[in-house]
Rosetta silent file (secondary structure, phi, psi, omega in degrees, C-alpha in Angstrom):
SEQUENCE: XXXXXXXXXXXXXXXXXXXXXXXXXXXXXXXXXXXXXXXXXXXXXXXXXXXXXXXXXXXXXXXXXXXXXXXXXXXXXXXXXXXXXXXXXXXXXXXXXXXXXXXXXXXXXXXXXXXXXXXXXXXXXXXXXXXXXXXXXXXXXXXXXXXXXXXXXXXXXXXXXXXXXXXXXXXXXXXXXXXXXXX
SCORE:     score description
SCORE:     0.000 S_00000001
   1 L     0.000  121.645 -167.226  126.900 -252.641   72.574 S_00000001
   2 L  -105.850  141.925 -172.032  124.339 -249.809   73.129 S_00000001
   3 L  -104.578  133.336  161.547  124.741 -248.466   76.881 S_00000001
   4 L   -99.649   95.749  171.563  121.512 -247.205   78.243 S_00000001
   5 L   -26.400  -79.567 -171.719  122.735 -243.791   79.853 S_00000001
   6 H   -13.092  -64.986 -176.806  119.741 -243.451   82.295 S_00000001
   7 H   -78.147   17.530 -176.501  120.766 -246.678   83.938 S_00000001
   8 H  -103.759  -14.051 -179.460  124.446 -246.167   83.798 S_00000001
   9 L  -105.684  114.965 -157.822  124.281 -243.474   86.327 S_00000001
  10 L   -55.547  159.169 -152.142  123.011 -244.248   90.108 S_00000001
  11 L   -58.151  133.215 -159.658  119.489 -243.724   90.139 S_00000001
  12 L  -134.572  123.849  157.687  119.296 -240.093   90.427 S_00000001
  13 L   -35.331  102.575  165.050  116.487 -238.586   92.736 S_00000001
  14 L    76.595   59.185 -179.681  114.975 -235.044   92.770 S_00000001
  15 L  -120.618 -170.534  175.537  115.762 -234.122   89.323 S_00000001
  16 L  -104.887  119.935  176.519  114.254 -232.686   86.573 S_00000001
  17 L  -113.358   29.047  166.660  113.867 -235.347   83.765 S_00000001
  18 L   -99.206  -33.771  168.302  113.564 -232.893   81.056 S_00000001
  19 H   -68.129  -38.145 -158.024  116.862 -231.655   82.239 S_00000001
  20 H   -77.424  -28.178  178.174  118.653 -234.987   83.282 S_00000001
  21 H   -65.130  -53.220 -166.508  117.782 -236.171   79.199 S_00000001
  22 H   -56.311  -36.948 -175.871  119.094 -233.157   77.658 S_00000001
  23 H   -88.913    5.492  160.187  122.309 -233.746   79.441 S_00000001
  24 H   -76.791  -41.728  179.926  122.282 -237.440   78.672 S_00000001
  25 H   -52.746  -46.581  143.349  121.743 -236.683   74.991 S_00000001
  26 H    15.413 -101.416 -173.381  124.662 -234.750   75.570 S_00000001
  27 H   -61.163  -32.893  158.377  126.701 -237.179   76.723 S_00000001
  28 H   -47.307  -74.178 -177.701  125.183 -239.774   73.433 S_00000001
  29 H   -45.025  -52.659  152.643  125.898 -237.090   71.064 S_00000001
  30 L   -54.711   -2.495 -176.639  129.623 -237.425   72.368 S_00000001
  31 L   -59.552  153.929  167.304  130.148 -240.185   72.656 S_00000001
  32 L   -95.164  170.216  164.812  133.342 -242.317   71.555 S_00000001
  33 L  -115.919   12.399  154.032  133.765 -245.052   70.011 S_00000001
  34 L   -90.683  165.671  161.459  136.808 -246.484   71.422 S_00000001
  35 L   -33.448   52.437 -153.097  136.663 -248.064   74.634 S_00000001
  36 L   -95.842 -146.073 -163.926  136.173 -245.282   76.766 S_00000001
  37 H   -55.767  -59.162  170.096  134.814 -243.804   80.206 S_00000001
  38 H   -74.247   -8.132  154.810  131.215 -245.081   79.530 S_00000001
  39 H   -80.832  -26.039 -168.884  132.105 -248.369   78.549 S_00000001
  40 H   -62.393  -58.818 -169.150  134.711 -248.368   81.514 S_00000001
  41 H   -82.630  -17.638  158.464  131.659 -247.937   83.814 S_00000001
  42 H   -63.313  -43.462  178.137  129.162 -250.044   82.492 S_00000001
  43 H   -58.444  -30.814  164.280  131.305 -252.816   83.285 S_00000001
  44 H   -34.165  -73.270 -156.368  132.434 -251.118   86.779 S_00000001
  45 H   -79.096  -20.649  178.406  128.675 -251.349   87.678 S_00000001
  46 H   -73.050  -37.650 -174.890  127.758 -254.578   86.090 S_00000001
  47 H   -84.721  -55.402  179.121  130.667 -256.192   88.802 S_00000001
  48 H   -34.165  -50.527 -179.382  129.409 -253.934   91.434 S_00000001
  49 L   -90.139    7.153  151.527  126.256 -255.337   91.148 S_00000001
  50 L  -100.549   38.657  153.981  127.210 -258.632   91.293 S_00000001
  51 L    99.979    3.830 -158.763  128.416 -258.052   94.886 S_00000001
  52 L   -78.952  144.009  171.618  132.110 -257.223   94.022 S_00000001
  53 L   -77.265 -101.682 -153.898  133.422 -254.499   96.274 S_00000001
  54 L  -143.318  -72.530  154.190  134.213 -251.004   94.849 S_00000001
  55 H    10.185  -88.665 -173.341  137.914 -251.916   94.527 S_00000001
  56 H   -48.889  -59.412 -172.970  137.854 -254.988   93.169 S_00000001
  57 H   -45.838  -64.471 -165.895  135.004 -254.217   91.034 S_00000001
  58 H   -42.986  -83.399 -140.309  137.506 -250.480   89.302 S_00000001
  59 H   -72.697  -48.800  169.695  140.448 -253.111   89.102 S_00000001
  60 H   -54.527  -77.476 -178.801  138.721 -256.081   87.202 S_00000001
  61 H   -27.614  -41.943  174.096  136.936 -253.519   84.724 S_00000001
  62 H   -79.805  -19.017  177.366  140.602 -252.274   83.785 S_00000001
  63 H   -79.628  -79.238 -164.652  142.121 -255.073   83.465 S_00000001
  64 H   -36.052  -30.368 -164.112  139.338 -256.426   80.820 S_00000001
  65 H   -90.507  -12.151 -173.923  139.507 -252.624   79.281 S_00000001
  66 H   -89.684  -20.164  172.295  143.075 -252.767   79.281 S_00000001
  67 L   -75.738   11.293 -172.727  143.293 -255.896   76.934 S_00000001
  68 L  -106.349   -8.199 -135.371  140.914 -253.604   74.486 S_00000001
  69 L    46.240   28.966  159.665  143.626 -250.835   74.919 S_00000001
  70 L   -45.001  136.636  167.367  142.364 -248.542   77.598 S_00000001
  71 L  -124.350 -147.856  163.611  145.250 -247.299   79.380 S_00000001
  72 L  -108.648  -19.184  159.355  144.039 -244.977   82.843 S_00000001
  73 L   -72.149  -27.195 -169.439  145.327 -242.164   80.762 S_00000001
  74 H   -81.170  -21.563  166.650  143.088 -242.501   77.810 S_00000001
  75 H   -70.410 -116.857 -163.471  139.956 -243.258   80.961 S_00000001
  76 H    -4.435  -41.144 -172.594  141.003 -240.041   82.433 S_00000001
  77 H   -97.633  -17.317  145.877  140.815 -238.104   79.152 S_00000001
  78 H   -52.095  -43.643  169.045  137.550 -239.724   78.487 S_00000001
  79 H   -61.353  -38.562  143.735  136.298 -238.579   81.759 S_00000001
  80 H   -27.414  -50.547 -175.444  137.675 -235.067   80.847 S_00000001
  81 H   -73.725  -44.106  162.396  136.045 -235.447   77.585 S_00000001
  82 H   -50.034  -53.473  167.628  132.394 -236.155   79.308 S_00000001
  83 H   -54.592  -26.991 -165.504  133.194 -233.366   81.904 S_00000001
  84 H   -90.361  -24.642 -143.781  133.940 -230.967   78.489 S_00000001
  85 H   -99.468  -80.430  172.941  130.532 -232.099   77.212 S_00000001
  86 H   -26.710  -66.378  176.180  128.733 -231.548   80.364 S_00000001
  87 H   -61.514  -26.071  165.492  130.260 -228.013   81.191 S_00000001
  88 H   -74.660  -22.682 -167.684  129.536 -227.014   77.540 S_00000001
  89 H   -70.426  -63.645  163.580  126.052 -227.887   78.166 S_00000001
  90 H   -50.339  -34.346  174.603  126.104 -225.523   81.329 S_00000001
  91 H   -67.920  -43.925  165.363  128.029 -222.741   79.252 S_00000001
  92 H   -91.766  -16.099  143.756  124.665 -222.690   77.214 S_00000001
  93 H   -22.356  -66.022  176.972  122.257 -223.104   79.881 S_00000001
  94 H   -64.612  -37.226  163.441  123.978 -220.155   81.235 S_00000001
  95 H   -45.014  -88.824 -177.028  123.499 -218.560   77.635 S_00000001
  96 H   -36.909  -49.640  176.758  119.945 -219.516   77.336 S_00000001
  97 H   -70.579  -37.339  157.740  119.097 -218.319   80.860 S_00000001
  98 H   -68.839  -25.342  168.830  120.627 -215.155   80.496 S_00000001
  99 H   -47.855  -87.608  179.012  118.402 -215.029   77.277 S_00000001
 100 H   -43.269  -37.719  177.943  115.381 -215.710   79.147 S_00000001
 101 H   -70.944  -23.324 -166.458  116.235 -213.373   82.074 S_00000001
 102 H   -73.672  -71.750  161.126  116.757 -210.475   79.249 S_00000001
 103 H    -9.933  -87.810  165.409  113.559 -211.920   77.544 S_00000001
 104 H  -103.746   14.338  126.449  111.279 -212.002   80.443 S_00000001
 105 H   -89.769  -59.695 -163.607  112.492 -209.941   83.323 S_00000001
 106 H   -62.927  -51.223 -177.609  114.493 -207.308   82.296 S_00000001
 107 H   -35.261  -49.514  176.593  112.265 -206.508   78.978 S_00000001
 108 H   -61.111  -74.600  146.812  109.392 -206.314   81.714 S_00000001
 109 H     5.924  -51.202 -172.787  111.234 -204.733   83.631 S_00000001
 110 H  -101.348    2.083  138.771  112.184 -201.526   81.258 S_00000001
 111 H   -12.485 -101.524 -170.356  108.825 -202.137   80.679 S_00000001
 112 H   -66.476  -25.363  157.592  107.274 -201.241   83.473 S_00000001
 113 H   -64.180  -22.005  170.115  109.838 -198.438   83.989 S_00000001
 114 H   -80.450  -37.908  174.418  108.717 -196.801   80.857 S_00000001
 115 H   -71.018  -21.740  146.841  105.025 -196.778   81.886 S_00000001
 116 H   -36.874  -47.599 -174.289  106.139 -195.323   85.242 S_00000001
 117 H   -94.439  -14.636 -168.092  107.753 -192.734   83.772 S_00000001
 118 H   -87.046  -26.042  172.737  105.357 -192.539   81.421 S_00000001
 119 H   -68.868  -20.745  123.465  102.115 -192.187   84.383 S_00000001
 120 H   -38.680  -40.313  175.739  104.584 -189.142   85.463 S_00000001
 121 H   -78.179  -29.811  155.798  104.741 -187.507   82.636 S_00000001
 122 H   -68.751   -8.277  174.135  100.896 -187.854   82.618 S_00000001
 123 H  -103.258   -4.279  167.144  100.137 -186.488   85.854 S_00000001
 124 H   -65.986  -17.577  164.899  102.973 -183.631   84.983 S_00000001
 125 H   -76.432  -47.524  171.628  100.677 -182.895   82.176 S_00000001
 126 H   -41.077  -59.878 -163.925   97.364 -183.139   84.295 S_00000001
 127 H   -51.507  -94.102  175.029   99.036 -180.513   86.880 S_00000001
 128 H    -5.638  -85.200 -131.212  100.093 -178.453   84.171 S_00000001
 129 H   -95.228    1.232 -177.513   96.755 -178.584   82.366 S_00000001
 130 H  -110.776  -27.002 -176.869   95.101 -178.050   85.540 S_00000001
 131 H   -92.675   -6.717  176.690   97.257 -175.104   86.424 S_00000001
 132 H   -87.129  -37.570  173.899   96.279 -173.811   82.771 S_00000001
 133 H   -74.493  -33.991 -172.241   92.561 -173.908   83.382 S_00000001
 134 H   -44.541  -48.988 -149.252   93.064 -172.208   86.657 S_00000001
 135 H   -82.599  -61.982  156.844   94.555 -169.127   84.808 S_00000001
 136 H     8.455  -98.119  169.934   91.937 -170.147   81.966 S_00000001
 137 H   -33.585  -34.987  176.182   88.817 -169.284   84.895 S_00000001
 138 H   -68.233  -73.385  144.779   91.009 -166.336   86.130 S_00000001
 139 H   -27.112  -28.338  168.751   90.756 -164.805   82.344 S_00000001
 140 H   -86.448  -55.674 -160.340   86.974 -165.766   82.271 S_00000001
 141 H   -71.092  -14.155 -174.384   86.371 -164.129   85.563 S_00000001
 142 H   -77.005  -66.635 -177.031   88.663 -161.158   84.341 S_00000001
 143 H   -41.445  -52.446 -150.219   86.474 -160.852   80.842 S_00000001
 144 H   -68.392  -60.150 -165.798   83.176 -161.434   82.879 S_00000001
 145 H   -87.864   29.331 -172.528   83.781 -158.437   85.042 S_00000001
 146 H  -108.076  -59.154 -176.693   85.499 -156.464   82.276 S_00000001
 147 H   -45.397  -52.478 -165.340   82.048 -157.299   80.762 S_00000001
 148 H   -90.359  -25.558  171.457   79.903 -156.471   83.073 S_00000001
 149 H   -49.365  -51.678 -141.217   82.201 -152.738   83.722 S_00000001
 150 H   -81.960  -28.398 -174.678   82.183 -152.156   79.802 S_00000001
 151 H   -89.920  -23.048  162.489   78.210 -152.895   80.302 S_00000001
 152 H   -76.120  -25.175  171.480   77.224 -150.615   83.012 S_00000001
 153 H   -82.617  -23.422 -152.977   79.580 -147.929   81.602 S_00000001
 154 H  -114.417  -10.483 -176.216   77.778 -148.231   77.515 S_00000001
 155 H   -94.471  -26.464  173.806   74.210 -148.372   79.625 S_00000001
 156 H   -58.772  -82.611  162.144   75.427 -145.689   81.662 S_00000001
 157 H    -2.793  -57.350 -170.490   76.660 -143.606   78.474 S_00000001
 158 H   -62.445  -45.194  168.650   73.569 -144.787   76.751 S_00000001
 159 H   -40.137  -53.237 -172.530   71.198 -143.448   79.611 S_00000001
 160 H   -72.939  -32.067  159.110   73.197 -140.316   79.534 S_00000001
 161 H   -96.635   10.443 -160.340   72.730 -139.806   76.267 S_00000001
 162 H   -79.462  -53.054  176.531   69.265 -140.968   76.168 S_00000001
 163 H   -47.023  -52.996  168.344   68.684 -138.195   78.885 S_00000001
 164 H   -62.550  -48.447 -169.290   70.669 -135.642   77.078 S_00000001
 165 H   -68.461  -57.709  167.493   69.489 -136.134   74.033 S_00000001
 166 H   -49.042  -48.994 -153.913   65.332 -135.779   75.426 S_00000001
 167 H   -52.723  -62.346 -170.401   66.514 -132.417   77.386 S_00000001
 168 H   -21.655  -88.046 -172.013   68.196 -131.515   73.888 S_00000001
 169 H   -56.899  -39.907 -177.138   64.908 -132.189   71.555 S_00000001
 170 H   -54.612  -33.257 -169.341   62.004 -131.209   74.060 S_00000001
 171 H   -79.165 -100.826 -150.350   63.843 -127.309   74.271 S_00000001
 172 H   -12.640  -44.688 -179.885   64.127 -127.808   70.683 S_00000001
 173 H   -96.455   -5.499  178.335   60.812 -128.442   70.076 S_00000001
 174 H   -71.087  -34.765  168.028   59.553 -126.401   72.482 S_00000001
 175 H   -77.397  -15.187  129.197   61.022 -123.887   70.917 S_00000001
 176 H   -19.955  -74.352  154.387   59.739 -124.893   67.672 S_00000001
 177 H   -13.047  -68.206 -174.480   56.403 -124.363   69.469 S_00000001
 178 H   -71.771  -29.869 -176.708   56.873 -121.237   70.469 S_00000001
 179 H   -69.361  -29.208  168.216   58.314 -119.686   67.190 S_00000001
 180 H   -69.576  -48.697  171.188   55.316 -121.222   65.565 S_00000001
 181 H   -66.941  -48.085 -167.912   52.960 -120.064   67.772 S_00000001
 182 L   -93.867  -30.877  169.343   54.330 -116.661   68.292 S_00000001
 183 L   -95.709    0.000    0.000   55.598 -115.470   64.873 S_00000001
């Protein structure tokens, strides 16, 4: 007798039905194959819905399951075993989601803290590299007027000896002149 899960469960409302399958498949994949919890309740619900009260309904289904050998312990430890099924199903959920949270927040996350820190370390390099050209421009303006000293002192020098040098040769030659002229 194949049980259609979906319909074995009251119609259930504001779900997910990509979720509400996996944990039906679940609940397939486990299934027993003695007389257990989900045969106990399709028959539950088959009497229910032919008007039987709640009661009535529990207490006929066990009596039919109890001539199969259902006892209410072996229903109890089938319900236990579906509840085991279910809760493993949540234990990897819980798995999976922590996965996914690692995955796609937190990776992003450490992410975005590494580009943070790393846009810090680039404007500690900008400052820095900004505070290097300063001194940079300081050293140019230091050269320039080093430059222009060293060039007013070698024109001065040059001048002087330009000056010196004329005084020098004109007596020289004057006296050249005269020695020519006179001896």
């Amino acid at each position: 007798m194949t049980i259609n899960l979906k319909d074995l469960f009251a119609p259930i409302n504001d779900v997910n039905d990509k979720v509400l399958m996996k944990l039906l498949t679940a609940i397939k994949d486990g299934q027993q194959k003695d007389f257990d919890y989900l045969k106990f309740k399709q028959s539950y619900k088959a009497l229910s819905q032919m008007g039987m009260d709640e009661s009535t309904a529990a207490k006929s289904a066990f009596l039919t399951a109890s001539t199969m050998g259902l006892t209410k312990d072996k229903l109890m430890l089938t319900v236990q075993h579906y509840k085991n099924i279910l809760n493993r199903e949540k234990e990897q959920f819980a798995i999976a989601l922590k996965n996914q949270i690692a995955n796609n927040i937190d990776a992003k996350s450490l992410e975005i803290n590494r580009l943070l820190e790393k846009i810090e370390e680039n404007k500690r390099k900008i400052k820095q590299l900004v505070a290097e050209q300063e001194l940079i421009e300081v050293e140019i303006m230091k050269l320039k007027d080093g430059s222009e000293v060293s060039r007013i002192k070698i024109e001065d020098t040059r001048d002087q000896f330009k000056h010196t040098f004329d005084i020098l040769y004109s007596e020289i030659e004057e006296d050249g002149q005269l020695y020519d002229r006179v001896l």
